[in-house]
C-alpha positions in Angstrom: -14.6 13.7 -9.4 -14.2 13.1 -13.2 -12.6 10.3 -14.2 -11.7 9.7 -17.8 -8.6 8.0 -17.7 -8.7 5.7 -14.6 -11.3 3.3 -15.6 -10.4 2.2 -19.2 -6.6 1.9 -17.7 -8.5 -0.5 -14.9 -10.1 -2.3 -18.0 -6.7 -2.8 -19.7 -4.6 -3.8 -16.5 -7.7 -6.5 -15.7 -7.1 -7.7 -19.4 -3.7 -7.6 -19.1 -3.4 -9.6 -15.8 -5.6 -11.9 -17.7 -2.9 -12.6 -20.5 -0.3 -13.0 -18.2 -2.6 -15.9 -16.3 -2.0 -14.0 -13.3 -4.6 -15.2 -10.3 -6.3 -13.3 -7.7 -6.9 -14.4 -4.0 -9.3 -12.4 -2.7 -11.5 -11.9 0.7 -13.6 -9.1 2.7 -13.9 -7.0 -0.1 -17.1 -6.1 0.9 -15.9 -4.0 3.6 -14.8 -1.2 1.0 -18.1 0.7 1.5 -20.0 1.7 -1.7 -20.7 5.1 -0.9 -19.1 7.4 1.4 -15.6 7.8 2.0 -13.4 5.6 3.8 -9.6 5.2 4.5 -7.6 1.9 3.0 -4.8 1.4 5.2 -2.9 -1.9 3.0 0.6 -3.2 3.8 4.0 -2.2 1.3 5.7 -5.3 0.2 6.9 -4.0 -3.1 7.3 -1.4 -5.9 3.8 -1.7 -7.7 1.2 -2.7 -4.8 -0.8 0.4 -5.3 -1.4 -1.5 -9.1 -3.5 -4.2 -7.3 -4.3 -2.8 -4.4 -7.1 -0.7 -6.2 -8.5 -3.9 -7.6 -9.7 -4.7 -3.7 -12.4 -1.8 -4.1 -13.4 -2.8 -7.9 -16.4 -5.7 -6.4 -18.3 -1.8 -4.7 -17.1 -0.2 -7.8 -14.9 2.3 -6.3 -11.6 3.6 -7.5 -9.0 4.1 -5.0 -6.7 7.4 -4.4 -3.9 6.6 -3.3 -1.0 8.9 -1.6 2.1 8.5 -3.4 5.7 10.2 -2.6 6.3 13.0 -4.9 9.2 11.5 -7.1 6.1 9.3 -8.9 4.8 12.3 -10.1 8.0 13.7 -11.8 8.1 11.7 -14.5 6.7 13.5 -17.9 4.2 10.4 -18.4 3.5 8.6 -15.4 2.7 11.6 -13.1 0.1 13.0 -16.1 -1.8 9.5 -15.7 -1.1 9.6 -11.1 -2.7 13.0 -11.7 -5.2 12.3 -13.7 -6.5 9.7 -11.6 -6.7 11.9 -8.6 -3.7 10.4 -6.7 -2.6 13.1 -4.2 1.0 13.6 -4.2 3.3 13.6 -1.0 6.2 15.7 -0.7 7.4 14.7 2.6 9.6 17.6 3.4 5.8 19.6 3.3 3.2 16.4 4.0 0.8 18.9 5.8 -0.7 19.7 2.4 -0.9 16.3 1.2 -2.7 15.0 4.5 -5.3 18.1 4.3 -5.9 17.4 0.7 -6.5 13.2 2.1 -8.7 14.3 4.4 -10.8 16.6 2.6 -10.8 13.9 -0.3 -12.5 11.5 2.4 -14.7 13.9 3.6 -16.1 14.7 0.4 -16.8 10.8 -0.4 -13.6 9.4 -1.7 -11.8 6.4 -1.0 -8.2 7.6 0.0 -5.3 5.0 0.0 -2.8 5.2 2.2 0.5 3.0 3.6 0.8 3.6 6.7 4.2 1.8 7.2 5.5 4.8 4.6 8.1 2.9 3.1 8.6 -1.1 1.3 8.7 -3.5 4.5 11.9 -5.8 3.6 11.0 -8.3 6.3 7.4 -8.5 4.7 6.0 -8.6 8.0 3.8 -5.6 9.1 6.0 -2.7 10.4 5.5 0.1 13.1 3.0 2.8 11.8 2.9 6.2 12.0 -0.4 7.3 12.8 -1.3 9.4 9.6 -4.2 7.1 8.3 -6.2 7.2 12.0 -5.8 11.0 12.4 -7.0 11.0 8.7 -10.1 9.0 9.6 -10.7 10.5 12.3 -10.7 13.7 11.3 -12.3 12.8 7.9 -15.3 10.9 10.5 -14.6 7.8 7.8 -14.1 4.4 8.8 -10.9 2.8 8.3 -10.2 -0.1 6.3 -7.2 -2.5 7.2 -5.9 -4.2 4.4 -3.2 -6.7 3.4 -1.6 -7.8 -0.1 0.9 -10.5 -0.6 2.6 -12.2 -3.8 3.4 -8.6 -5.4 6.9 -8.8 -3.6 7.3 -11.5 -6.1 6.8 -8.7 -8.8 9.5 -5.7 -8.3 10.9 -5.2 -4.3 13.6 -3.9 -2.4 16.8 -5.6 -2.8 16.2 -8.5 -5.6 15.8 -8.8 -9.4 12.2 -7.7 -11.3 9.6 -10.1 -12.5 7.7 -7.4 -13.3 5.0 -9.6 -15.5 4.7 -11.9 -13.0 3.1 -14.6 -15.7 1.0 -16.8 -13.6 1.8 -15.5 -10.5 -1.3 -15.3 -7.8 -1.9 -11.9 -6.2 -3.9 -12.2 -3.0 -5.7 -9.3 -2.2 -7.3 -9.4 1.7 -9.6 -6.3 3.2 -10.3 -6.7 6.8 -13.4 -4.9 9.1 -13.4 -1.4 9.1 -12.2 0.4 12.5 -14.1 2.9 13.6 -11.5 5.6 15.3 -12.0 8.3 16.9 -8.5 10.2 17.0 -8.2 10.7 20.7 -5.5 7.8 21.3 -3.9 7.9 17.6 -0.9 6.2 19.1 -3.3 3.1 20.6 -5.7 3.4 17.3 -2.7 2.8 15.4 -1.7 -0.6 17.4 -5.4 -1.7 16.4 -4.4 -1.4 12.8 -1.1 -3.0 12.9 -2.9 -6.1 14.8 -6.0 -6.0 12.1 -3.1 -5.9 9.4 -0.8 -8.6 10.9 -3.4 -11.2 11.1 -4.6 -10.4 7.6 -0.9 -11.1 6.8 -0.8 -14.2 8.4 -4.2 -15.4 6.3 -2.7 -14.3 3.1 0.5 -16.5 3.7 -1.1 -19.7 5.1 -3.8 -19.4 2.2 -1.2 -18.7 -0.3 -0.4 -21.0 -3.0 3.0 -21.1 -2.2 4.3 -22.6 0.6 7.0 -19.6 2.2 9.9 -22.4 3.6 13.0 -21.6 2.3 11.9 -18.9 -0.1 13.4 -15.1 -0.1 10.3 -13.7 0.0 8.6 -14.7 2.9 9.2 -13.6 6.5 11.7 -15.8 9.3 9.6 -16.6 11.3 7.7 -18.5 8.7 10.7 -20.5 7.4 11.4 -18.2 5.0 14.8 -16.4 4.0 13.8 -12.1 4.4 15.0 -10.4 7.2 14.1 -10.0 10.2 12.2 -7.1 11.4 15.2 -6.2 13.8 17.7 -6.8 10.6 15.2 -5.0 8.0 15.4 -2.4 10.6 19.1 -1.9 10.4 19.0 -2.1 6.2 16.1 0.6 6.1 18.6 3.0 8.9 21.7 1.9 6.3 19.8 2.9 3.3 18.5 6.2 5.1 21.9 7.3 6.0 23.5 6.7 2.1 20.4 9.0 0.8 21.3 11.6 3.2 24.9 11.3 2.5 24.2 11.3 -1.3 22.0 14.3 -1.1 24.8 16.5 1.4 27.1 15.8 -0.8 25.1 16.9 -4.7 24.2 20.2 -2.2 28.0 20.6 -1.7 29.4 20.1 -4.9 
């Protein structure tokens, strides 16, 4: 593919983090395969992970494209530059499209990013998976690349105030083996990946500056004050239900 704007945007975010004396933890980045394609499968803490995320595959000198829901492709500026980077859009009321276009990208060499958890995870802990990114694999017959990022919840999340600058925050940035799948359990394959991503998780907090007692944005069962999986559950069904609501009531009026 031709890429004109991504890399010089790359330069400027890396100069930019720079400025900011923002600081990067990063491990197994050497599993991002410098040829060929390959599925990233990371974790979706907050609003702008897909920003750092990319900067996992920079050490093999890949660029990353990443799946992205359809509404960050509808503004006039930002979804010139998504599209311009080769970021395939989702429209989930149609996602057959967008996972054929994923899977031909990794066929034909790419690196394809994609959340499998689908939406922000307020507990931060890893959440259940739909099975998208090991059918894409498989299909694709690409490995696939767990992956975990933590401290960009700090940034812009669900549910709290922006530090979108995040001066001299660390960023920690942690790839894990690649999993070979073969798409004939996608339901078991998937448990594989949520196990792969949950004990990256748990490396990324331990290692992490920060220690997560007490704070908001760190799981229970670490000390910290985020929800629960069971009560992030009941938020994300809360949330899901105002939408809908919303949206039958602009198609009434």
């Amino acid at each position: 593919m031709r890429d004109i704007t991504y890399p010089p945007v790359i330069v400027t975010a890396k100069t930019l983090f720079k400025l900011l004396g923002m600081r990067f933890q990063m491990s197994g980045t050497e599993h991002v395969p410098r040829t060929g394609g390959a599925i990233l499968a990371p974790n979706h803490i907050g609003y702008v992970d897909f920003v750092f995320d990319g900067l996992a595959a920079q050490p093999s000198k890949r660029l990353v494209r990443f799946m992205a829901k359809k509404e960050a492709f509808d503004h006039p500026v930002g979804g010139r530059l998504m599209r311009s980077f080769h970021h395939i859009e989702v429209d989930r009321d149609a996602g057959e499209a967008s996972y054929r276009k994923a899977v031909e990208y990794a066929r034909s060499g790419e690196v394809v990013g994609v959340f499998p958890e689908a939406t922000i995870s307020r507990s931060f802990e890893i959440k259940s998976l739909k099975t998208g990114a090991v059918r894409m694999a498989a299909e694709a017959g690409v490995p696939l690349i767990p992956m975990v990022t933590w401290g960009t919840q700090l940034l812009k999340t669900k549910d709290h105030e922006s530090d979108i600058w995040g001066r001299g925050r660390t960023i920690a940035l942690h790839v894990g083996e690649p999993l070979a799948v073969t798409g004939e359990d996608p339901v078991a394959e998937t448990e594989q990946l949520r196990e792969a991503m949950s004990a990256l998780l748990d490396k990324a907090i331990t290692e992490y500056p920060m220690s997560p007692e007490g704070q908001w944005w760190a799981p229970a069962r670490y000390g910290g004050l985020a929800p629960t999986p069971e009560e992030a559950e009941r938020l994300d069904a809360e949330e899901k239900a105002a939408k809908a609501a919303r949206r039958a009531a602009r198609e009434a009026g």
